[in-house]
C-alpha positions in Angstrom: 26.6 18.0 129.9 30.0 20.3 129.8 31.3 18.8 132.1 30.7 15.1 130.5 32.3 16.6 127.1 35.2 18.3 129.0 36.0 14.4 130.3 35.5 13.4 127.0 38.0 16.0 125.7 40.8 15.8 128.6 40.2 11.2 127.8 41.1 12.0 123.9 44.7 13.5 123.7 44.0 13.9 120.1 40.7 15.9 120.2 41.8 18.9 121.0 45.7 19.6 120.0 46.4 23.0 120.0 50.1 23.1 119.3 50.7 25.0 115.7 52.4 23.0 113.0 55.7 23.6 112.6 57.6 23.3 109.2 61.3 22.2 109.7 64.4 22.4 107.6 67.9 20.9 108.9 70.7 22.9 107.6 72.8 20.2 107.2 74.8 20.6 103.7 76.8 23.3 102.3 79.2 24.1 105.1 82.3 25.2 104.8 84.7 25.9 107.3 88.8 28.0 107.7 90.9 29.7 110.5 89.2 33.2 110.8 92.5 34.9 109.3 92.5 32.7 106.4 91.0 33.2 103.0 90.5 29.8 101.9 87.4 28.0 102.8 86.9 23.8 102.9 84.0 21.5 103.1 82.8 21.1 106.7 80.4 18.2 108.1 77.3 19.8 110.4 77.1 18.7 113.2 81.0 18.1 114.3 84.1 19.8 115.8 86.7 21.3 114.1 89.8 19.3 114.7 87.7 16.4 112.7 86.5 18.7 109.9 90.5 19.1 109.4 91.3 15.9 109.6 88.6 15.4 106.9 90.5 18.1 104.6 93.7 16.0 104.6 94.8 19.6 107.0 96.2 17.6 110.1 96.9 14.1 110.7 95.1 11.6 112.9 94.9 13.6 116.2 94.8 10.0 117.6 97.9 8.6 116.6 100.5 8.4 118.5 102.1 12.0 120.4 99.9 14.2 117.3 98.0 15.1 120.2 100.8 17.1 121.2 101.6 18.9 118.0 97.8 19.7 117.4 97.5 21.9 120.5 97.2 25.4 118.5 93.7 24.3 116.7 92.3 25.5 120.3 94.3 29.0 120.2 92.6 29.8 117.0 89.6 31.6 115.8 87.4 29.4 113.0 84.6 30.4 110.7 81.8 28.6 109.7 79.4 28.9 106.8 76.3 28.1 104.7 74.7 29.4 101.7 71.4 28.2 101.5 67.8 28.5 100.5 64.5 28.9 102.0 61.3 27.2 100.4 58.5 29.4 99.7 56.0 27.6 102.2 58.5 28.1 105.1 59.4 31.9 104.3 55.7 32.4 104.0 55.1 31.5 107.0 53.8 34.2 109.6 57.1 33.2 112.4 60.4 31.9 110.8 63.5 30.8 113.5 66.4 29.5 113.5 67.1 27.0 116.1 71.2 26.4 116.8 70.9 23.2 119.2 74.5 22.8 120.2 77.5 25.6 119.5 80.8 24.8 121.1 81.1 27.6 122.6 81.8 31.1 122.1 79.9 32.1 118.9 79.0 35.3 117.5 76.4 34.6 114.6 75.2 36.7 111.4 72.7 36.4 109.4 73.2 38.6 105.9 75.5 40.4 107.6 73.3 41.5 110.2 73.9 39.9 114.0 71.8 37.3 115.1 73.4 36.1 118.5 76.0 35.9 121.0 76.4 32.6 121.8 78.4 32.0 125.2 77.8 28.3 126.6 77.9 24.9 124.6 75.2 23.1 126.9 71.6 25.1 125.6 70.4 25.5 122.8 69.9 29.2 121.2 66.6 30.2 119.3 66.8 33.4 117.2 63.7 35.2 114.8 64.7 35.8 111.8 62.2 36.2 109.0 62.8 39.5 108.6 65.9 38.8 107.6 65.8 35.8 105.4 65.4 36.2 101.9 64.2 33.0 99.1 67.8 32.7 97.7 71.6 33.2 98.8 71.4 33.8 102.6 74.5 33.6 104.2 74.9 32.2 108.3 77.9 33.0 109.7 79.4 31.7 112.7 83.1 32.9 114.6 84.1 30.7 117.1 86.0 32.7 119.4 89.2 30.5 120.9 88.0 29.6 124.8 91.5 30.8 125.8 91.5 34.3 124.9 87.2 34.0 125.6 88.0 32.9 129.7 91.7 34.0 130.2 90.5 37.4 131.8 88.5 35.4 134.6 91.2 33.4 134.8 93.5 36.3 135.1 91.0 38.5 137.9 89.7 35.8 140.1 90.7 36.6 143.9 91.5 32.9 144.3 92.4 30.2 142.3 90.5 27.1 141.5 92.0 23.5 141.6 92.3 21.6 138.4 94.1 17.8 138.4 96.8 17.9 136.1 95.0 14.9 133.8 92.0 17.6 133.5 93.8 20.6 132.0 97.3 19.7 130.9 98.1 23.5 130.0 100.3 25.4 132.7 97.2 28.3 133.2 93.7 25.6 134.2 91.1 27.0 133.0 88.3 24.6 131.9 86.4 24.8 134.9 86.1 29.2 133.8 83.8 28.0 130.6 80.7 26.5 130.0 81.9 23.5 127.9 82.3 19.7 127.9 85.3 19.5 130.4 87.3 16.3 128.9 88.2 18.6 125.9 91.0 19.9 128.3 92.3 16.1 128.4 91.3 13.5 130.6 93.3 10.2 131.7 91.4 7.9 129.3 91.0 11.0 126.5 93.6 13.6 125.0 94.0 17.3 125.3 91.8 18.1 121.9 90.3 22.1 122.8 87.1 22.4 120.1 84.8 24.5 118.6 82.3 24.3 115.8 78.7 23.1 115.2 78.0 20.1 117.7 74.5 19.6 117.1 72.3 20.4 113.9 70.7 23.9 112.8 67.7 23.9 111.9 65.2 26.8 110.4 61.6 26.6 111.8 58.7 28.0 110.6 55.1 27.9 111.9 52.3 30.4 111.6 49.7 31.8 114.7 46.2 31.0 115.3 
């Protein structure tokens, strides 16, 4: 008789479902984005990339056209700052666990919460999952995100490796190669069918989750 009702169980993949269920909100508006040294913030699109958020803001022209490519080249050499003010519906923050779930950062991110830091962020390929319902609040929480410029993030490994590794010219176009030292999509360091366009920024969505325990 059990072991009839256990076939009857294991046949049904709905009968027994013993996942939790999980309450999701995408932060996906209310962005805004500047160079880490700058005061001024503009309206940035989550997910995306940095050189298109400027482009967006009427900041740089068409990084496509013609030689811009070439004239564009400090957005990489730069530190940028992204962030949200945003709030948190009462069924999610009452919620016994409450995450936040960054799917893609691009690349080196260090990540506050109301001032308080959330993560370390050091590879644009995984996704990061953080707790953080201690820290939320109903109204006005604040995310902040510095992207940290790859070259000044990978320049010491660069700098102390006993040997150097090979780069084609048409994969890092910079005199010092160092795309292969980071864990990020290696076409932004040009390509032959693609230009030289070093990002950062959010490249996949954020998204708070909440769920409670059995």
């Amino acid at each position: 008789m059990i072991l009839l009702l256990l076939l009857l169980v294991m046949g049904n993949s709905n009968a027994l479902d013993l996942r939790p269920t999980v309450q999701r909100l995408e932060l996906a508006t209310g962005w805004q984005f500047t160079e880490a040294s700058q005061p001024v913030l503009h309206p940035a699109a989550v997910p995306g990339n940095v050189q298109s958020d400027l482009l967006q803001n009427g900041l740089i022209p068409n990084p496509f056209f013609g030689e811009n490519e070439k004239s564009l080249q400090w957005i990489g050499e730069k530190d940028w700052l992204y962030q949200p003010t945003f709030a948190v519906p009462g069924e999610l923050l009452g919620c016994e666990n409450v995450s936040l779930l960054f799917k893609g950062l691009d690349t080196y991110a260090r990540v506050t919460l109301n001032d308080s830091v959330i993560l370390v962020a050091d590879n644009m390929f995984r996704e990061w999952r953080v707790e953080c319902k201690k820290l939320l609040r109903r109204t006005g929480n604040v995310i902040s995100i510095r992207f940290r410029n790859v070259f000044d993030a990978v320049m010491a490994k660069y700098t102390h490796a006993p040997f150097r590794l090979q780069a084609y010219p048409n994969n890092d176009q910079a005199d010092v190669k160092i795309a292969m030292y980071a864990r990020k999509a290696q076409f932004h360091f040009g390509w032959d069918w693609g230009p030289r366009l070093v990002t950062c920024g959010i490249w996949r969505p954020v998204v708070l989750e909440a769920w409670d325990d059995f």
